[in-house]
N, C-alpha and C positions, 0 to 999 in steps of 0.2 A: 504494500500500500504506500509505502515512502515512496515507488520510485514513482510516483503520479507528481511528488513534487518536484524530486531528485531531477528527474529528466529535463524538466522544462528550463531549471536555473541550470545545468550542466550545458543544455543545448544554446541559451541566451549567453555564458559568460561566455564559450566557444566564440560565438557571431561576433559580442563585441572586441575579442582579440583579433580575429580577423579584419573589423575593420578598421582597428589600431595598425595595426601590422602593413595592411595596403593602404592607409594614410605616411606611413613610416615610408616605405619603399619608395612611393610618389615622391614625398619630399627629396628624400636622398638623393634622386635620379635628375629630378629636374632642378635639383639644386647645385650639382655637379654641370648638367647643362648651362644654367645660369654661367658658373666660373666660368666656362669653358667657352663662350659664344667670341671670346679676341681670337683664335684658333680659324674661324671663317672670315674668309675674302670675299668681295664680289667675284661672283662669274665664276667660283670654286664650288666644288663640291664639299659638303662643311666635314669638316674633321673633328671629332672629336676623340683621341686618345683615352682620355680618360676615363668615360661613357662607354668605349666600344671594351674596354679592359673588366666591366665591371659581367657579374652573370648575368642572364635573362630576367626579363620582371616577374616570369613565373616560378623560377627559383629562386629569387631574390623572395617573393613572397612563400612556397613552400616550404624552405629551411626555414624553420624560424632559428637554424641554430647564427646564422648568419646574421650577426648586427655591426660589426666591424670592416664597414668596406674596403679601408686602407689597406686592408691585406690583398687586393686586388691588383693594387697599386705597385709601380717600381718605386725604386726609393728616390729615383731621380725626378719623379713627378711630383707637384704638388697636391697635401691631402687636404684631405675632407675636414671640412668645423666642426 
């Protein structure tokens, strides 16, 4: 009979780590984008290093063990805030 409660707060605390978690990724990526937008010229295709270095947004958000982007990173780049 518990788990009539059990379930529904196991299944709600779930959702809102998830949408912590893809709130988290977003920022990371497009705030890496942000640093990185001096990297494009006109009439170039944009580069970014730093961006194309990091994983996919869909493993960035299934590992949650992944919270340290820098490790992505060379040491000769600059990191993340």
């Amino acid at each position: 009979m518990i788990w009539i409660i059990a379930f529904p707060i196991f299944i709600c605390a779930v959702s809102i780590f998830a949408l912590i978690r893809n709130m988290w990724v977003y920022r990371v990526r497009t705030k890496i984008l942000d640093e990185d937008h001096t990297a494009w010229r006109p009439g170039q295709y944009p580069y970014h290093p730093r961006y194309d270095a990091l994983p996919e947004y869909d493993v960035m958000f299934l590992k949650f063990w992944i919270w340290d982007v820098r490790k992505f990173f060379d040491n000769s780049r600059a990191h993340v805030r």
